[in-house]
C-alpha positions in Angstrom: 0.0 0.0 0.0 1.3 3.3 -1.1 1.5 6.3 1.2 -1.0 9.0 0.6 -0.2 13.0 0.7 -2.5 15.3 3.1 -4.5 17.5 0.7 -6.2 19.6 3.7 -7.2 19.5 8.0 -10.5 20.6 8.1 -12.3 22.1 11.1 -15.7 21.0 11.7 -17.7 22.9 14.3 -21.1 21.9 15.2 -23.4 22.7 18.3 -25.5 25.6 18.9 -24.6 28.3 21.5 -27.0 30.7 23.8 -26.8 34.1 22.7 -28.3 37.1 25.2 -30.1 38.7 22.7 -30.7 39.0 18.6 -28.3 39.7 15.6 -29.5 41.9 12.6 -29.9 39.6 9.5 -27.6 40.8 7.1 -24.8 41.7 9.4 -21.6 40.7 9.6 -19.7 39.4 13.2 -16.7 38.9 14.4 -17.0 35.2 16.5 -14.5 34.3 18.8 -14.8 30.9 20.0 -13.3 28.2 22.5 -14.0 24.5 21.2 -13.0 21.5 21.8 -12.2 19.0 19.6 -14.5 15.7 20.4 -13.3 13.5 17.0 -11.1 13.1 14.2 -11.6 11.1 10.9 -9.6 10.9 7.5 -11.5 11.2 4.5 -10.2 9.8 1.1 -10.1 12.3 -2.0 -9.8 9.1 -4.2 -6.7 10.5 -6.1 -4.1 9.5 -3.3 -4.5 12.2 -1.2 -7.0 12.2 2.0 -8.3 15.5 4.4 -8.2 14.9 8.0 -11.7 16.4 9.5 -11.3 17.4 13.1 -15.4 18.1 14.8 -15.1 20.4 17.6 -17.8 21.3 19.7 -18.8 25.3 21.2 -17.8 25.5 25.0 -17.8 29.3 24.7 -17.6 32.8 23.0 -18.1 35.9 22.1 -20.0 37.7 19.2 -18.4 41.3 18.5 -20.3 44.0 16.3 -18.8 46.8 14.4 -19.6 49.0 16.8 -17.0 46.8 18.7 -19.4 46.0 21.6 -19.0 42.5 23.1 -21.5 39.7 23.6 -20.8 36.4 25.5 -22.1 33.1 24.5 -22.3 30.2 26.1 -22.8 26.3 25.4 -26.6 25.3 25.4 -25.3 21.9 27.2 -25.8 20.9 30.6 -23.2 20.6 33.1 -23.8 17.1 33.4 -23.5 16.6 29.4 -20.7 18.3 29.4 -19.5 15.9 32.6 -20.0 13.1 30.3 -18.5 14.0 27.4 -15.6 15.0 29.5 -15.4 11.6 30.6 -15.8 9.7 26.8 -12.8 11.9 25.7 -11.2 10.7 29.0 -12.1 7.3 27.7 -11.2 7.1 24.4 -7.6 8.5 25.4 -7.2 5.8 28.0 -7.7 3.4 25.3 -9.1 0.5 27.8 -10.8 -2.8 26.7 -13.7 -1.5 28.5 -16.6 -0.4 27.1 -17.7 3.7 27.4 -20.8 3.1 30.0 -18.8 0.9 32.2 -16.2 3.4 32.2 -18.3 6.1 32.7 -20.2 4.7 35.7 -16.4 4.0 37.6 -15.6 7.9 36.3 -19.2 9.1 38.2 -18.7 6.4 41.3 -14.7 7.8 42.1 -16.1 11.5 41.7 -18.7 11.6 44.2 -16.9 9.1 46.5 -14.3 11.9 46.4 -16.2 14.7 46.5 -15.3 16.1 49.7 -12.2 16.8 47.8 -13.9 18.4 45.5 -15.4 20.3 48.3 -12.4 21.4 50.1 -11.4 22.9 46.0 -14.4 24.8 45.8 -13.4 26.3 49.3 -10.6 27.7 48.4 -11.7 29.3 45.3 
């Protein structure tokens, strides 16, 4: 099997994110976003060449007008959703024979049997 070249990475973003109040159709923004990257895949361009596609997901932002006043975003996930995928990207970079849920429920079990120091964290904060 021959090598093949990298024709492009690709940035995928999908989600939807909680804005405070309405944009003007027609408009241009500036959108600053933090995202975090939940999957990569290659994709063949059938000539020897492939694109890697990286999917990131919206954790937050901000939408800027051109009068240059700021507007923060936020994910429209729950905390726990976001607890979970946390714990799949966790997961998939531990690379264990065991499946996702199982992992999961250990993940969830260690937290709250540790939460007081969790606890004692949010103390000091």
């Amino acid at each position: 099997m021959t090598d093949k070249e990298l024709n492009e990475n690709l940035l995928k973003i999908t989600g939807e994110a909680s804005i405070p109040r309405l944009l003007e159709l027609d408009c241009d923004y500036e959108v600053k976003l933090k995202v975090g990257i939940v999957s990569t895949t290659q994709r063949s361009g059938q000539d020897g060449t492939f694109d890697n596609i990286l999917k990131a997901r919206i954790l937050s932002g901000e939408v800027l007008s051109e009068g240059g006043k700021s507007m923060k975003i936020r994910d429209k996930n729950s905390n726990s959703k976001k607890l979970r995928n946390l714990i799949y990207k966790d997961w998939l970079e531990a690379g264990t024979q065991i499946d996702d849920e199982t992992y999961y429920d250990i993940a969830m079990n260690k937290l709250l049997a540790n939460w007081y120091l969790v606890k004692g964290f949010l103390k000091n904060k």
